[in-house]
C-alpha positions as CSV (number, residue, x, y, z in Angstrom):
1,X,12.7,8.7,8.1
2,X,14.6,11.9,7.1
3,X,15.9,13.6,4.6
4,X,17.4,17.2,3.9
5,X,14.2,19.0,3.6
6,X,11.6,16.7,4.9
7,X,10.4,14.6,8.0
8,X,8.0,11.9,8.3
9,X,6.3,12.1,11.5
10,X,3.8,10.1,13.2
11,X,0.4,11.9,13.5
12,X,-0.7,11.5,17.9
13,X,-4.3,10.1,18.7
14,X,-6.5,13.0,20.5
15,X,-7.2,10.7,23.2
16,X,-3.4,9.3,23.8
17,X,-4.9,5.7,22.9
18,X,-2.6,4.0,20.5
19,X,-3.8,2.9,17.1
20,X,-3.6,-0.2,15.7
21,X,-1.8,1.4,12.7
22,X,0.4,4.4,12.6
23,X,-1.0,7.6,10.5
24,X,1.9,9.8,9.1
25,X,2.2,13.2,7.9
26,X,5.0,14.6,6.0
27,X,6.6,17.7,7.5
28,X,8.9,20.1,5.3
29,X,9.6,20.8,2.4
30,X,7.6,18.1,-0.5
31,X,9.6,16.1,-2.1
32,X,9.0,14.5,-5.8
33,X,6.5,11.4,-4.9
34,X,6.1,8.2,-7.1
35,X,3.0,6.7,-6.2
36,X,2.8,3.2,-7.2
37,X,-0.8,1.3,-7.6
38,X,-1.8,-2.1,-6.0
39,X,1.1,-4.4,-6.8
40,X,-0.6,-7.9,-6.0
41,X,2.6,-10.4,-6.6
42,X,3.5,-8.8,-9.8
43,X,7.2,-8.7,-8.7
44,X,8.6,-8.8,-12.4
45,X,5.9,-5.9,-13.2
46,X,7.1,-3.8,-10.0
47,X,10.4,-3.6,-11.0
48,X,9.9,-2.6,-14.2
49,X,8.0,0.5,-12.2
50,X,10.6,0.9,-10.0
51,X,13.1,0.9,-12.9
52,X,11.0,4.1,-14.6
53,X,11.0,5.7,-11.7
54,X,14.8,5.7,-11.6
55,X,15.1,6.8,-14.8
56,X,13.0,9.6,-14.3
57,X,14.3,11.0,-10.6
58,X,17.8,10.8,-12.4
59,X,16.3,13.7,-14.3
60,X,14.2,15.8,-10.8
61,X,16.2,18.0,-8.6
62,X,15.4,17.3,-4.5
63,X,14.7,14.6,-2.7
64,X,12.4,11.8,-4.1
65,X,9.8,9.7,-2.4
66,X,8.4,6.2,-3.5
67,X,5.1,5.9,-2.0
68,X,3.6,2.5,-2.4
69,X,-0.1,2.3,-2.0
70,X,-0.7,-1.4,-0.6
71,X,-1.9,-4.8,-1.5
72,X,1.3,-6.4,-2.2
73,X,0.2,-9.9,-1.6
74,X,-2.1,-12.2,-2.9
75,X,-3.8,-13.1,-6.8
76,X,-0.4,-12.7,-8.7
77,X,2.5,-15.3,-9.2
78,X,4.9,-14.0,-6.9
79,X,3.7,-12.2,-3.4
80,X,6.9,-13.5,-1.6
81,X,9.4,-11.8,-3.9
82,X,7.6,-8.5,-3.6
83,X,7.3,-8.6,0.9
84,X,11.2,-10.0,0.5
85,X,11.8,-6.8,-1.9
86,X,9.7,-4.0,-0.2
87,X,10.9,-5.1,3.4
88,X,14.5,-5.3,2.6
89,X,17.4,-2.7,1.8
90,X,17.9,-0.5,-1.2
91,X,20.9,0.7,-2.3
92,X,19.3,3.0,-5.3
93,X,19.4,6.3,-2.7
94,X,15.5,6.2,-3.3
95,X,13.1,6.9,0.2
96,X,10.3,4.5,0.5
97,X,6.8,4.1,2.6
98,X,4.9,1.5,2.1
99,X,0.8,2.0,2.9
100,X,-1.0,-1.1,4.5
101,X,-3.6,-2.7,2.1
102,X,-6.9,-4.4,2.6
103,X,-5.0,-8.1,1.7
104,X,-1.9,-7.0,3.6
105,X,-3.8,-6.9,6.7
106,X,-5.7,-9.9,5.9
107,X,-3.0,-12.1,5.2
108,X,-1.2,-11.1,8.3
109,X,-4.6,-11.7,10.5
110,X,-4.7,-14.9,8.9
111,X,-1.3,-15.9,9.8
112,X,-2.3,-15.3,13.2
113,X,-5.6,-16.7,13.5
114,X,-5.9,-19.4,10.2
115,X,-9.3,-20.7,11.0
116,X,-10.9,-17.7,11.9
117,X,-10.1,-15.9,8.5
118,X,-10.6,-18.7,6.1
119,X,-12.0,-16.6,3.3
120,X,-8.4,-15.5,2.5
121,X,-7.8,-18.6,0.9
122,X,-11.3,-18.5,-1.7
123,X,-10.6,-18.0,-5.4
124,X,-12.3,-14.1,-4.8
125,X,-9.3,-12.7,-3.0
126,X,-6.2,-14.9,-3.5
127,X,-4.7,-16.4,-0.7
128,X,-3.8,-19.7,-2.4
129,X,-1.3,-17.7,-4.8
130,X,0.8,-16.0,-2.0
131,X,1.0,-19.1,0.3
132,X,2.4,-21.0,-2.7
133,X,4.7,-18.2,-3.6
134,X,6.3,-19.0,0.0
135,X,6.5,-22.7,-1.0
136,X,3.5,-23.3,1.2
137,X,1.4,-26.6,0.8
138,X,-2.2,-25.5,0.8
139,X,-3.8,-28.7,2.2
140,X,-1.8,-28.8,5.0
141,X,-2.6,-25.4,6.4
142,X,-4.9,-26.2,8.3
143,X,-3.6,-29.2,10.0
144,X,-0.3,-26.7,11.2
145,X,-0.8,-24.6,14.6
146,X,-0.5,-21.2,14.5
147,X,2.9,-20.8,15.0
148,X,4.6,-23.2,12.5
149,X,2.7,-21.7,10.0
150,X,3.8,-18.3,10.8
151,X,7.7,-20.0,11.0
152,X,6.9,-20.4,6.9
153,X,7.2,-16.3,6.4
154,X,10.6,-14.5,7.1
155,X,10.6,-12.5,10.2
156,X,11.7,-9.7,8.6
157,X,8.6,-10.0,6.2
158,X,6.1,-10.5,9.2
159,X,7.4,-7.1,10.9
160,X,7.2,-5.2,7.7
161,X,3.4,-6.3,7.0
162,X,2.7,-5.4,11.1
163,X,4.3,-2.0,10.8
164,X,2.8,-0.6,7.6
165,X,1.0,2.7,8.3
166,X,-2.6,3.4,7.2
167,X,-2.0,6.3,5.2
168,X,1.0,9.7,4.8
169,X,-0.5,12.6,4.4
170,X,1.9,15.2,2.4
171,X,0.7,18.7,1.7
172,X,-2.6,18.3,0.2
173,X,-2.5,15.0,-0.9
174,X,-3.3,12.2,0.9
175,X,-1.9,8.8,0.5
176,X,-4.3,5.9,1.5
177,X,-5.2,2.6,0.0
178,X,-8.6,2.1,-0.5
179,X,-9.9,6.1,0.4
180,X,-11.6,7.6,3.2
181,X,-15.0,8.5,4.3
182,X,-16.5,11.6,2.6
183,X,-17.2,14.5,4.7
184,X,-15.6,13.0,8.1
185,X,-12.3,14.7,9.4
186,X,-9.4,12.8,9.1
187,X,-8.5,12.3,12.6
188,X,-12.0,10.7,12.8
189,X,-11.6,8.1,9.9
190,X,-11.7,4.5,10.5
191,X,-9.1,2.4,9.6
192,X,-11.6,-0.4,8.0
193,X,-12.4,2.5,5.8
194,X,-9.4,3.2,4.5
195,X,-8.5,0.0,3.9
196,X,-11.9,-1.1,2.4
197,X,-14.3,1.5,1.3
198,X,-15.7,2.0,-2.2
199,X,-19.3,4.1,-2.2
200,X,-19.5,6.8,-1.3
201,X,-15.8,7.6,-1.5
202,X,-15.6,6.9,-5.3
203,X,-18.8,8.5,-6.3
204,X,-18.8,11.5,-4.0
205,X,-14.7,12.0,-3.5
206,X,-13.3,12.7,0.0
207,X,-15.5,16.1,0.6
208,X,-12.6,16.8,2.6
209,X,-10.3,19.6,1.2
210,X,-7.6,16.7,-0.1
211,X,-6.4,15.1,-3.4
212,X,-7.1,11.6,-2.1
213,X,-4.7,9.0,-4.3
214,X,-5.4,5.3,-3.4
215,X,-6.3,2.0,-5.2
216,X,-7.6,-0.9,-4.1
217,X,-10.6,-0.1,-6.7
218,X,-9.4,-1.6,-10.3
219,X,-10.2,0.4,-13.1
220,X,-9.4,0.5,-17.2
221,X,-7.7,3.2,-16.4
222,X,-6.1,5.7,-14.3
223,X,-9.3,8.1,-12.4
224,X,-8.8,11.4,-11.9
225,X,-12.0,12.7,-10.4
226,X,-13.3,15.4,-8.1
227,X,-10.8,15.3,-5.0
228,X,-9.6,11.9,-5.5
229,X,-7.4,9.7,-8.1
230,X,-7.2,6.0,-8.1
231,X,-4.5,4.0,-9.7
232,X,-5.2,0.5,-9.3
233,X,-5.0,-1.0,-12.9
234,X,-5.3,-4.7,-11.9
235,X,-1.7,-5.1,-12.6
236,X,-2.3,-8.8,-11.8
237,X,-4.8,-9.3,-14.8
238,X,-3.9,-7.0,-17.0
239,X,0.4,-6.7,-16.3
240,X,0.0,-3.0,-16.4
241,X,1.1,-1.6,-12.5
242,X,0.2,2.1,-12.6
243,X,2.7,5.4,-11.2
244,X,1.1,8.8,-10.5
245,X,4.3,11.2,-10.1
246,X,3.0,14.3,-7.8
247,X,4.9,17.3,-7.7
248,X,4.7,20.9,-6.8
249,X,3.5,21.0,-10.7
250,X,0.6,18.9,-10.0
251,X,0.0,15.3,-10.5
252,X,0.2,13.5,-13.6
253,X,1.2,9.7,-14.8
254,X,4.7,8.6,-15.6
């Protein structure tokens, strides 16, 4: 991705060894960022974010970058409206990375391998919502091979969910969904942790010198604590889908 003053880069492994998901840094000048909280099949509710942050980079000079944070799928009403929206065009003049999610990556395993990732589809994380969003039949998953099932889900939409990176670094923020191991550099970080840790990230921050912004972790209310604010406002309970605006005057919610 480019723009006039910045570059999105891929971040190369130590070893040469490709990883399973891409790490990017952001090289430049830093743009405006919109960072936009786990979306969950909220589509109507991620417009509405989308339209606010129109509104408002109408009114910032430079370039402008919508950051979303993962966990598009799954627990709210509409999962295949948001993959149709996120992995197609956009004519608003508005960049756009999308970070992988804990459920992103699970659906997309599942896909692949049904039977051997079953607990997508129990109540606790919400499979059953984003298959029916796609029109899906539920009991007859598991009577469909592998491929027909993954026939159901626009091609378009399966390369999108393969190719989102695990996190953009820009400056001194870091972009990541769930957070990162405290105290361990970040070419060292695991990609299970960034998708799914909670302690000791939330408790004890990155320890890493980093303003770590990330979800996956619902909470009343936007957390800004010691090297680390989470914006994950369970948009698909409560209807209320979060944006942190970061800019070289800080970070603050729009």
């Amino acid at each position: 991705m480019q723009s006039a003053s910045y570059s999105i880069v891929e971040i190369p492994t130590l070893t040469g060894k490709k990883r399973a998901r891409a790490r990017l840094t952001l090289e430049g000048r830093l743009p405006t960022i919109y960072a936009i909280g786990d979306v969950h099949g909220c589509f109507r509710e991620l417009m509405e974010a989308e339209e606010r942050i129109r509104e408002d980079a109408r009114r910032t000079d430079g370039d402008v970058l919508l950051v979303y944070l993962g966990d598009y799928v799954d627990r709210g009403p509409d999962s295949a409206s948001v993959l149709r929206h996120l992995a197609g065009s956009h004519d608003d003049g508005l960049a756009r990375i999308a970070i992988c999610g804990n459920h992103d990556d699970t659906f997309l395993r599942f896909l692949r391998d049904p039977s051997g990732w079953l607990y997508w589809l129990g109540p606790n994380f919400g499979g059953l919502a984003t298959l029916a969003s796609f029109g899906i039949d539920v009991e007859d998953v598991l009577w469909r091979n592998d491929a027909s099932l993954t026939r159901s889900i626009p091609g378009d939409q399966l390369a999108f969910l393969a190719r989102l990176p695990i996190f953009l670094q820009a400056g001194q923020y870091l972009f990541v969904h769930a957070g990162v191991k405290p105290g361990i550099p970040l070419d060292q970080q695991n990609e299970e942790d960034m998708l799914w840790i909670r302690e000791p990230f939330l408790t004890n921050g990155p320890e890493l010198p980093l303003v770590v912004v990330h979800g996956h972790t619902p909470c009343g209310e936007p957390e800004f604590a010691a090297g680390r604010i989470g914006i994950d406002t369970g948009c698909f309970a409560t209807g209320r889908l979060t944006v942190l605006k970061v800019d070289a005057a800080g970070a603050r919610l729009l």
